[in-house]
N, C-alpha and C positions, 0 to 999 in steps of 0.2 A: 794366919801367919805360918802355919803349919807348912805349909806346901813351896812358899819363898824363903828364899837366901838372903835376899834382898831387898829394902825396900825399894831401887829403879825396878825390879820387874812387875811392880804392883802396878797394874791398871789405872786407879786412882791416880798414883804418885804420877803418871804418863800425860795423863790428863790435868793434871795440876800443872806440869811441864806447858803445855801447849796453850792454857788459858794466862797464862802468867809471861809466853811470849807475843798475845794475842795483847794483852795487857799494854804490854812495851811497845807495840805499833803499834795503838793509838795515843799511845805518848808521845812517843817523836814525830808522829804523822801529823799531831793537832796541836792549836794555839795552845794546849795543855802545857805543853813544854816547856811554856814562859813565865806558868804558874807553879815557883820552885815548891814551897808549902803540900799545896793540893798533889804537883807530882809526884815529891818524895813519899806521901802520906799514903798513894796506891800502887807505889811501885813496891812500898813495902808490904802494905799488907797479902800484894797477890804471891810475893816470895813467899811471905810467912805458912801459907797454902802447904809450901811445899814442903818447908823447915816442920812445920807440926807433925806430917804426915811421917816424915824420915825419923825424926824424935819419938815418935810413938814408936815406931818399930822397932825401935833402938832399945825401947825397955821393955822389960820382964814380963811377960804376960797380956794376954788377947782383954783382959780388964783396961790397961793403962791405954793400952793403942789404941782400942775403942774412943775413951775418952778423948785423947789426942785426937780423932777424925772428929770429933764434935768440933775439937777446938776451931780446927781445918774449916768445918763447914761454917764456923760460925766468922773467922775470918775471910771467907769465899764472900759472903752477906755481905759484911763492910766492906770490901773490892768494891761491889757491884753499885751500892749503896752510896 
């Protein structure tokens, strides 16, 4: 964290960005779309990707944001999942 100002210029947070619009076309692209449950259920989780990662770097210390990136990877699972 040392080296950013912010977390958009992290790497991570960029690619969290791109999976999470990769996310949204194939929602509107597929019969997914018809499925309100199942699509609110991944369209949230692959935001939350992004929210955890921003959140972590929001607080105090390479401890919490660590954690936070867990959170991140462990909601990236349930996206995929």
């Amino acid at each position: 964290m040392a080296h950013y100002s912010s977390f958009e210029n992290l790497e991570v947070y960029k690619e969290a960005i791109v999976f999470c619009d990769a996310i949204w076309n194939i929602i509107t692209n597929t019969s997914l779309s018809k499925d309100y449950k199942l699509r609110e259920q991944i369209n949230g989780s692959s935001g939350s990707i992004m929210d955890n990662i921003a959140e972590g770097f929001g607080r105090e210390g390479n401890k919490v944001f660590i954690m936070f990136l867990g959170y991140s990877r462990g909601t990236c699972s349930e996206t995929k999942s």
